[in-house]
N, C-alpha and C positions, 0 to 999 in steps of 0.2 A: 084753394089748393087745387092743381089741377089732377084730373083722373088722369088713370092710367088709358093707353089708348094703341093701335097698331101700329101706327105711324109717329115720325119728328122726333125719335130717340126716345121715346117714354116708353116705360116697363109694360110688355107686353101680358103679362102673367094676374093676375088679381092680387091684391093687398095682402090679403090673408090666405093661408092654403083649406083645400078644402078637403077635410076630413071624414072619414062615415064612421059613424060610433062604434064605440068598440064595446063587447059586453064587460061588464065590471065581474070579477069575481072574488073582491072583496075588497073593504074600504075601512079607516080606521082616521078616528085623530087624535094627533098627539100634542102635545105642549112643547113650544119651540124653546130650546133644540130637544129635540127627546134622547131619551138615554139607549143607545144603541139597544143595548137588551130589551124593550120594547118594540124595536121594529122586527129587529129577529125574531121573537116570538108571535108578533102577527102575520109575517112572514112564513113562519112553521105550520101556524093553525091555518093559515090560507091555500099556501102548496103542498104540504103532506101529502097529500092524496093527489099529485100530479108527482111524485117518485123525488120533490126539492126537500131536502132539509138543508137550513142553516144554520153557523154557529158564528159566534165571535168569541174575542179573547180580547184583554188588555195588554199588550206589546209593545215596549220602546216609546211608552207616553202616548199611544194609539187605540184604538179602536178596528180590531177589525176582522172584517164579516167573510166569513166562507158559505162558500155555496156544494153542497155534495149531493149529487145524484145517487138516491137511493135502488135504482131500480125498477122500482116494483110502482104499479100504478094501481089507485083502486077507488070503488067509488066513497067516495064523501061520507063520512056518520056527523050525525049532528051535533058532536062536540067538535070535529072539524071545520064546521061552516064559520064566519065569523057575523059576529051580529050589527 
């Protein structure tokens, strides 16, 4: 396979893009597919404290996820963190 290279119409750019890591502020797994109401509650314990709550409902044979800005931002208690 030839590399990529500056010249003769090949992609000048790299294969893959190059990314600097992001910090994680919380991680979870679930069983494929997981049940919405799982991800919205890890979702809740994780943003709380960045002013996100979410919700879902079951609607029209759906699923689905609201996002509400609470406002208020505040530091982390240790039932907020996830583990």
């Amino acid at each position: 396979m030839d590399e990529p290279t500056s010249g003769g119409g090949r992609r000048d750019r790299p294969l893959a893009p190059v990314h600097t890591e992001l910090p994680v502020i919380a991680r979870e797994a679930f069983a494929s597919p997981p049940p919405a109401w799982r991800i919205v509650t890890f979702l809740n314990r994780a943003l709380k404290s960045r002013g996100l709550i979410f919700g879902v409902a079951h609607e029209d044979g759906m699923d689905v996820v609201t996002v509400y800005d609470s406002g208020s931002t505040s530091s982390p208690t240790p039932t907020d963190r996830a583990h």
